[in-house]
C-alpha positions as CSV (number, residue, x, y, z in Angstrom):
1,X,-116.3,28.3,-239.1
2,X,-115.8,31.1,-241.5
3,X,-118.6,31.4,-243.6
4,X,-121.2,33.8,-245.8
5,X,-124.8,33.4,-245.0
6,X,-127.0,34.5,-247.9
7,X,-130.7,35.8,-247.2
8,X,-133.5,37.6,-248.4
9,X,-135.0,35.4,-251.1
10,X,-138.3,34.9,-252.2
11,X,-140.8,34.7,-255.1
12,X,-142.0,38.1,-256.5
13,X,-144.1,39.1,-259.7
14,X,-141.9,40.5,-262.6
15,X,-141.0,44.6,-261.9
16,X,-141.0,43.1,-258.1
17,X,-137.9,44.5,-255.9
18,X,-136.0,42.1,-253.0
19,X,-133.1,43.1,-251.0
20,X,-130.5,40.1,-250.7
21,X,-128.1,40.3,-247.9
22,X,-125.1,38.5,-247.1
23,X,-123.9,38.3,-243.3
24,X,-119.9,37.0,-243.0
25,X,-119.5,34.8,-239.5
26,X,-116.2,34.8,-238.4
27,X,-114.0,37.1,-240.2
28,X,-114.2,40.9,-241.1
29,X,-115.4,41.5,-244.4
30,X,-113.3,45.0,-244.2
31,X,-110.5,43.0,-245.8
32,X,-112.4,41.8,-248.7
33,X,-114.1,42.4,-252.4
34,X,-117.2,40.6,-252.1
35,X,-119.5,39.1,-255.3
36,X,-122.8,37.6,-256.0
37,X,-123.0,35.4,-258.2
38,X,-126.2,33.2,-259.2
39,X,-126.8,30.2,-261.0
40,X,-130.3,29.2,-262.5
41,X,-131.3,25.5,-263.4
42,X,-129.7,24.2,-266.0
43,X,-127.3,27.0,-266.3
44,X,-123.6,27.8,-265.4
45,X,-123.2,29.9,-262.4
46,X,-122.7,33.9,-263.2
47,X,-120.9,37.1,-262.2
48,X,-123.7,39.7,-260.8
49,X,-121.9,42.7,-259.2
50,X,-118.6,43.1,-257.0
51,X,-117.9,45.7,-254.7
52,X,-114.5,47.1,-253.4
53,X,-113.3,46.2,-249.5
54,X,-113.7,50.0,-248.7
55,X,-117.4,50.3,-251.8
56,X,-116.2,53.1,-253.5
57,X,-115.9,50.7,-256.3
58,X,-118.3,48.9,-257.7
59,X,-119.2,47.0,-261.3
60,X,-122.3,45.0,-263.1
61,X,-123.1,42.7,-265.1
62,X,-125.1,44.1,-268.0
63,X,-127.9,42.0,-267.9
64,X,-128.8,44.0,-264.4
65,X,-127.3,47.1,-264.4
66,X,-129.6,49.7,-263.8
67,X,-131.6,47.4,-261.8
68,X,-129.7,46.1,-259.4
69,X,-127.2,48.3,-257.0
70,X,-124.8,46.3,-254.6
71,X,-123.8,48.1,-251.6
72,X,-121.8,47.8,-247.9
73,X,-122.2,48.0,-244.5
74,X,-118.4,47.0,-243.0
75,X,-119.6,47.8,-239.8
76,X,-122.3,45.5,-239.4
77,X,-119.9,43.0,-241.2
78,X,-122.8,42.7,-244.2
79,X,-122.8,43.3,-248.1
80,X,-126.3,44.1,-250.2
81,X,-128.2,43.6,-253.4
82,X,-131.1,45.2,-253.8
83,X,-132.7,44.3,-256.9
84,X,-135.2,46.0,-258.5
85,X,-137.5,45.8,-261.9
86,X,-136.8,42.1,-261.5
87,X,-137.3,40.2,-264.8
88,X,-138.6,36.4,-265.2
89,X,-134.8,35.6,-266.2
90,X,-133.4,36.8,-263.0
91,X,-134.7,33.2,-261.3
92,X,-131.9,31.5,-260.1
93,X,-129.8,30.9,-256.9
94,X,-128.2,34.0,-255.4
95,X,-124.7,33.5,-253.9
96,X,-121.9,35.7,-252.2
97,X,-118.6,35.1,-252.1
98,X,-115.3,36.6,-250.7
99,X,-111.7,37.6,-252.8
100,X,-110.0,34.4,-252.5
101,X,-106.7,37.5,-251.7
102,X,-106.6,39.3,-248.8
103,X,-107.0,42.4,-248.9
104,X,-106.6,42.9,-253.1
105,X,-107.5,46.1,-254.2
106,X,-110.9,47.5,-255.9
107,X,-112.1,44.8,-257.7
108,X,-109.4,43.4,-259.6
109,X,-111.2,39.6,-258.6
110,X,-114.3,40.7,-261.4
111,X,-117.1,38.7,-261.5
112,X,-114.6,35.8,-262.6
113,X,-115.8,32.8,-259.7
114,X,-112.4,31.4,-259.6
115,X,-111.6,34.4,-258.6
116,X,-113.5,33.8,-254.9
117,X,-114.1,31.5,-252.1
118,X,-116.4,30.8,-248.9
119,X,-119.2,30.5,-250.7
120,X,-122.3,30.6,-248.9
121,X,-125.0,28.3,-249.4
122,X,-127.1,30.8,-251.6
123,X,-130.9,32.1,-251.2
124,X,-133.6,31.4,-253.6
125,X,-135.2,34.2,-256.3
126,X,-138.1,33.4,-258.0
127,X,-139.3,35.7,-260.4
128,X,-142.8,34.9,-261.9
129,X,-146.7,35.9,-262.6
């Protein structure tokens, strides 16, 4: 089944740092822009970062850049979002997602979540004192 496998969560104080990663099972992400996205209670789901099939490019939501930097591994098939100075509003659900193209170039697909699919099933952050 081709899927993305979120992981990493967890509960940390506020300035706290976690590194999400997002494993892809049955396909090669080489071929694909890959998002996060996250969704807290009561909220609509959001745009974090995006990153370029090859990560040379890259973009942010405002609310976390500076923070956060989203980065690639192609040959261990895995994308990453290390967070860091994490704020109480950074709670939420963490998800990554694929391009729904193939093979699009730099990051035309945004942080727009029509814009992807195979979404995996997320991985908690909780952000508190």
């Amino acid at each position: 089944q081709v899927q993305l496998v979120e992981s990493g969560g967890g509960a940390v104080q506020p300035g706290g740092s976690l590194r999400l990663s997002c494993a892809a099972s049955r396909f090669t992400l080489d071929y694909y822009a890959i998002a996060w996205f996250r969704q807290a209670p009561g909220k609509e789901r959001e745009g974090v970062s995006c990153i370029s099939k090859s990560g040379d490019t890259t973009a942010y939501a405002d609310s976390v850049k500076g923070r956060f930097t989203i980065s690639r591994d192609n040959a261990k098939n895995m994308v990453f979002l290390q967070m860091n100075s994490l704020k109480p509003e950074d709670t939420g659900v963490y998800y990554c997602a694929r391009d729904r193209i193939f093979s699009r170039p730099g990051i035309r697909a945004g942080l727009s979540a029509r814009e992807y699919e195979k979404w995996g099933q997320g991985t908690q952050v909780t952000v508190s004192s």
